[in-house]
C-alpha positions in Angstrom: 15.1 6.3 -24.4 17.4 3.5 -22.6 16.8 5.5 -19.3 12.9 5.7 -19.7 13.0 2.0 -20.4 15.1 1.3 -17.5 13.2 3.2 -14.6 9.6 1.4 -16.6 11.7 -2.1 -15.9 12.3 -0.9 -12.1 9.4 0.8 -11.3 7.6 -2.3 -13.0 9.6 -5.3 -11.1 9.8 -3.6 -7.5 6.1 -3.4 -7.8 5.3 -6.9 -9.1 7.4 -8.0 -5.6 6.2 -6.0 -3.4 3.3 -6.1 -1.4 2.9 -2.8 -0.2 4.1 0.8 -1.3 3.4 4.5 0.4 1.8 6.8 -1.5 1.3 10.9 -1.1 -0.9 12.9 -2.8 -1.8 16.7 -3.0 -4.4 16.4 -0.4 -2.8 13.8 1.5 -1.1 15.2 4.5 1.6 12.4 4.4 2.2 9.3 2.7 -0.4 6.4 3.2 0.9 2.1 3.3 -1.2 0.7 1.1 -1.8 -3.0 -0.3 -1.5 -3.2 -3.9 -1.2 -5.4 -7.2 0.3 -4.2 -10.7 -1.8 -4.7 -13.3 -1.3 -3.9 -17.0 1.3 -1.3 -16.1 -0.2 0.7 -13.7 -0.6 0.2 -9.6 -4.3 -0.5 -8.8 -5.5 -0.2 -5.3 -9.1 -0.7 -3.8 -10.2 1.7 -0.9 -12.5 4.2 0.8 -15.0 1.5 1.8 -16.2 0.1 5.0 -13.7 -2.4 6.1 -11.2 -1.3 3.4 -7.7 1.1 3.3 -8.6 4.8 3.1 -7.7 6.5 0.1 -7.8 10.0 1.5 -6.1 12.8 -0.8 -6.0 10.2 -3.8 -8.6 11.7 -6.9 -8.8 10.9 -10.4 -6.7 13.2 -12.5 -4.0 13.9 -9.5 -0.7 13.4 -9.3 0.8 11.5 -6.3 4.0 10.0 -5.7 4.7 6.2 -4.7 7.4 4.9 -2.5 8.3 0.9 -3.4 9.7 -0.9 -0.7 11.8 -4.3 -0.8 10.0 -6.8 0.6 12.5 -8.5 2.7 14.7 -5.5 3.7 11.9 -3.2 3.9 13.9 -0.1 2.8 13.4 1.8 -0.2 13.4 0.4 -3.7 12.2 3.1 -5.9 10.0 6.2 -6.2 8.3 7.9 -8.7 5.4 9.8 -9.6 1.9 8.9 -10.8 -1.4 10.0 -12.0 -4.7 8.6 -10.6 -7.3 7.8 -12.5 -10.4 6.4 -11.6 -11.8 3.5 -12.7 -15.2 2.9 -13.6 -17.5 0.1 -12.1 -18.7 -2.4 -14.3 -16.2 -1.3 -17.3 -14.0 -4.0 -18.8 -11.1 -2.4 -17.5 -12.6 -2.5 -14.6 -13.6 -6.5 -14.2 -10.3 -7.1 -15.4 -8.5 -4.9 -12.3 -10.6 -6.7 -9.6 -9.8 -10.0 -10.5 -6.1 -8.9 -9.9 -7.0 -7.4 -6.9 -9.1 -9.9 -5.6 -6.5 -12.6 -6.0 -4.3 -10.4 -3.2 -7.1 -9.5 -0.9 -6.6 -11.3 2.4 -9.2 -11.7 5.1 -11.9 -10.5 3.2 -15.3 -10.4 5.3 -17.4 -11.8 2.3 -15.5 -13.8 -0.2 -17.0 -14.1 -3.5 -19.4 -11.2 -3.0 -16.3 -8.4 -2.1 -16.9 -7.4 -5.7 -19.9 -6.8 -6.1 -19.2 -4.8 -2.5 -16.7 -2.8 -4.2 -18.7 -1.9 -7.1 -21.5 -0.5 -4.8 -18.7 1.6 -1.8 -15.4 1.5 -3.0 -13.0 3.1 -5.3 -10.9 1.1 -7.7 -7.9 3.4 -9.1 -5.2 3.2 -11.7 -2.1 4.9 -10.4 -0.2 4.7 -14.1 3.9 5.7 -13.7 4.2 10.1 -14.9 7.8 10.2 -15.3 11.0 9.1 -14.6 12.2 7.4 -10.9 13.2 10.2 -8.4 16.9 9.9 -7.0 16.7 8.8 -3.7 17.5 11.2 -1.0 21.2 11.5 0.5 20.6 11.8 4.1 17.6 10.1 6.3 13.8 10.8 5.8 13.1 10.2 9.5 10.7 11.9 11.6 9.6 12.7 14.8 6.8 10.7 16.3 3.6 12.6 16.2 2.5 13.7 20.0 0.1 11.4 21.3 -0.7 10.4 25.4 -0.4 7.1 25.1 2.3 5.6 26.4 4.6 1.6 26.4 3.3 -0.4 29.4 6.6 -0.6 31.9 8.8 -3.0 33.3 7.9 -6.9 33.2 7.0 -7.8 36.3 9.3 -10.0 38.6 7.0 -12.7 39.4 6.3 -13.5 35.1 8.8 -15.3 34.0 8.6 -17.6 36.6 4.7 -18.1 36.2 5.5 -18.6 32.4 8.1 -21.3 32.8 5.2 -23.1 35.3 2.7 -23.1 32.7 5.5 -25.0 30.2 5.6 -28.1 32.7 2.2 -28.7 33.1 1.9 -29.8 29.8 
Protein backbone atom coordinates (compact mmCIF):
# COMPACT_ATOMS: atom_id res chain seq x y z
CA UNK A 1 0.00 0.00 0.00
CA UNK A 2 2.92 2.51 0.96
CA UNK A 3 4.38 1.79 -2.54
CA UNK A 4 1.00 2.39 -4.45
CA UNK A 5 0.85 5.57 -2.58
CA UNK A 6 4.24 6.55 -3.33
CA UNK A 7 4.38 6.03 -7.22
CA UNK A 8 0.36 8.03 -7.08
CA UNK A 9 2.55 10.98 -5.17
CA UNK A 10 5.27 10.82 -8.18
CA UNK A 11 3.41 10.08 -10.93
CA UNK A 12 1.01 12.96 -9.56
CA UNK A 13 3.77 15.77 -8.81
CA UNK A 14 6.09 15.15 -11.99
CA UNK A 15 2.92 15.71 -13.88
CA UNK A 16 1.55 18.84 -12.07
CA UNK A 17 5.37 20.36 -13.14
CA UNK A 18 5.72 19.38 -16.14
CA UNK A 19 4.58 20.72 -19.29
CA UNK A 20 4.88 18.10 -21.60
CA UNK A 21 5.14 14.15 -21.40
CA UNK A 22 5.52 11.29 -24.41
CA UNK A 23 2.97 8.95 -24.66
CA UNK A 24 2.78 5.46 -26.73
CA UNK A 25 -0.12 3.61 -27.38
CA UNK A 26 -1.04 0.25 -29.15
CA UNK A 27 -1.60 1.81 -32.39
CA UNK A 28 0.92 4.37 -32.05
CA UNK A 29 4.10 3.51 -33.86
CA UNK A 30 6.18 5.44 -31.29
CA UNK A 31 5.79 7.70 -28.54
CA UNK A 32 3.99 11.17 -29.28
CA UNK A 33 5.24 14.93 -27.10
CA UNK A 34 2.24 16.13 -26.06
CA UNK A 35 1.06 19.34 -24.00
CA UNK A 36 -0.85 18.43 -21.09
CA UNK A 37 -2.55 19.52 -17.63
CA UNK A 38 -3.41 17.00 -14.55
CA UNK A 39 -6.65 17.34 -13.62
CA UNK A 40 -8.45 15.37 -10.83
CA UNK A 41 -5.98 12.60 -11.03
CA UNK A 42 -5.74 11.76 -14.40
CA UNK A 43 -3.56 13.49 -17.52
CA UNK A 44 -6.02 15.26 -19.92
CA UNK A 45 -4.89 16.21 -23.30
CA UNK A 46 -6.95 17.91 -26.22
CA UNK A 47 -6.12 16.81 -29.87
CA UNK A 48 -7.02 15.47 -33.30
CA UNK A 49 -8.35 18.87 -34.51
CA UNK A 50 -7.37 21.31 -37.03
CA UNK A 51 -4.61 23.32 -35.57
CA UNK A 52 -4.33 20.98 -32.58
CA UNK A 53 -1.61 17.92 -31.50
CA UNK A 54 -2.54 14.58 -33.13
CA UNK A 55 -3.68 11.97 -31.01
CA UNK A 56 -3.02 9.11 -33.35
CA UNK A 57 -3.11 5.44 -31.72
CA UNK A 58 -4.76 7.01 -28.47
CA UNK A 59 -8.69 5.40 -28.08
CA UNK A 60 -10.90 5.21 -25.34
CA UNK A 61 -10.53 2.03 -23.40
CA UNK A 62 -6.63 1.52 -24.50
CA UNK A 63 -3.79 1.28 -22.61
CA UNK A 64 -0.80 3.55 -23.37
CA UNK A 65 2.17 4.36 -21.53
CA UNK A 66 3.43 7.99 -20.45
CA UNK A 67 6.91 9.15 -20.19
CA UNK A 68 7.22 12.42 -17.57
CA UNK A 69 9.94 14.55 -18.13
CA UNK A 70 11.75 17.19 -15.71
CA UNK A 71 11.21 20.34 -16.77
CA UNK A 72 14.51 21.84 -16.40
CA UNK A 73 16.76 18.87 -16.97
CA UNK A 74 14.59 17.39 -19.56
CA UNK A 75 15.42 13.77 -18.79
CA UNK A 76 13.15 11.25 -17.46
CA UNK A 77 11.14 11.61 -14.31
CA UNK A 78 8.79 8.82 -14.34
CA UNK A 79 6.77 6.35 -16.46
CA UNK A 80 3.88 4.43 -16.08
CA UNK A 81 0.92 3.07 -17.70
CA UNK A 82 -2.54 4.40 -18.35
CA UNK A 83 -5.94 3.86 -19.68
CA UNK A 84 -7.65 6.36 -22.08
CA UNK A 85 -10.86 7.15 -21.77
CA UNK A 86 -12.78 9.47 -23.68
CA UNK A 87 -14.46 12.17 -22.55
CA UNK A 88 -17.76 13.35 -23.56
CA UNK A 89 -18.65 16.89 -24.93
CA UNK A 90 -20.86 18.86 -22.96
CA UNK A 91 -20.68 16.47 -19.73
CA UNK A 92 -19.74 18.06 -16.42
CA UNK A 93 -16.67 16.20 -16.45
CA UNK A 94 -16.13 17.48 -19.36
CA UNK A 95 -16.54 21.56 -18.75
CA UNK A 96 -14.66 20.95 -15.79
CA UNK A 97 -11.38 19.30 -17.96
CA UNK A 98 -11.41 22.24 -20.48
CA UNK A 99 -11.23 24.88 -18.20
CA UNK A 100 -7.98 23.22 -17.01
CA UNK A 101 -6.89 22.77 -20.31
CA UNK A 102 -7.77 26.01 -21.52
CA UNK A 103 -5.84 27.80 -18.78
CA UNK A 104 -2.44 25.97 -20.48
CA UNK A 105 -3.32 26.42 -24.16
CA UNK A 106 -0.97 28.89 -25.65
CA UNK A 107 -1.41 30.65 -28.99
CA UNK A 108 -4.72 29.68 -29.40
CA UNK A 109 -6.20 30.90 -32.94
CA UNK A 110 -9.66 31.90 -31.39
CA UNK A 111 -9.58 32.66 -27.66
CA UNK A 112 -12.67 32.33 -25.94
CA UNK A 113 -14.40 30.33 -28.65
CA UNK A 114 -11.48 27.26 -28.74
CA UNK A 115 -14.09 25.51 -26.61
CA UNK A 116 -16.81 25.50 -28.27
CA UNK A 117 -14.14 24.53 -31.21
CA UNK A 118 -13.19 21.58 -29.34
CA UNK A 119 -16.61 20.42 -28.58
CA UNK A 120 -17.42 20.39 -32.38
CA UNK A 121 -13.43 18.66 -33.84
CA UNK A 122 -11.54 17.55 -31.07
CA UNK A 123 -11.08 14.85 -28.61
CA UNK A 124 -10.74 15.61 -24.91
CA UNK A 125 -9.25 12.41 -23.11
CA UNK A 126 -8.58 11.18 -19.55
CA UNK A 127 -5.42 9.25 -19.40
CA UNK A 128 -6.07 7.94 -15.54
CA UNK A 129 -2.59 6.19 -13.96
CA UNK A 130 -3.18 1.64 -14.44
CA UNK A 131 -0.51 0.57 -12.28
CA UNK A 132 2.50 1.06 -10.59
CA UNK A 133 5.69 3.36 -12.11
CA UNK A 134 7.90 1.23 -14.42
CA UNK A 135 11.73 1.00 -13.40
CA UNK A 136 13.55 2.99 -15.58
CA UNK A 137 15.80 1.32 -18.04
CA UNK A 138 19.67 0.56 -17.25
CA UNK A 139 21.31 1.46 -20.40
CA UNK A 140 20.27 4.38 -23.08
CA UNK A 141 16.92 4.47 -25.05
CA UNK A 142 18.55 6.22 -27.93
CA UNK A 143 17.84 5.74 -31.51
CA UNK A 144 18.85 6.11 -34.76
CA UNK A 145 17.56 9.08 -36.72
CA UNK A 146 14.89 8.09 -39.06
CA UNK A 147 16.28 8.39 -42.95
CA UNK A 148 15.17 11.45 -44.44
CA UNK A 149 17.01 13.68 -47.60
CA UNK A 150 17.12 16.62 -45.96
CA UNK A 151 20.11 17.72 -45.01
CA UNK A 152 22.06 20.88 -42.23
CA UNK A 153 22.88 23.85 -44.48
CA UNK A 154 27.00 24.03 -44.49
CA UNK A 155 29.66 26.12 -43.41
CA UNK A 156 28.99 29.87 -42.45
CA UNK A 157 30.17 31.84 -44.95
CA UNK A 158 33.36 33.94 -44.63
CA UNK A 159 32.11 37.23 -45.52
CA UNK A 160 29.00 36.97 -42.35
CA UNK A 161 30.38 37.74 -39.54
CA UNK A 162 31.85 40.67 -40.74
CA UNK A 163 28.54 41.91 -42.40
CA UNK A 164 26.85 41.12 -38.94
CA UNK A 165 29.28 43.19 -36.78
CA UNK A 166 28.54 46.25 -39.62
CA UNK A 167 24.95 46.11 -39.09
CA UNK A 168 25.67 46.52 -34.94
CA UNK A 169 27.34 50.03 -35.65
CA UNK A 170 24.93 51.54 -37.56
CA UNK A 171 22.75 51.73 -34.91
Amino acid sequence: MTSELLDRALIEEAAKKSGLIWVGGAGAPAARALWHVWYEGAVCVVGDGPGEQPLAGLAGGDLAEVSVRSKDKGGRLVTFPVTVAEVTPGSQEWEAAVAELKGKRLNAPDGEEMPARWARECRVLRLVPAGPVTPLPDGSLARRPVPTPVTTRGPVPAGLPKLLMRRGKRK
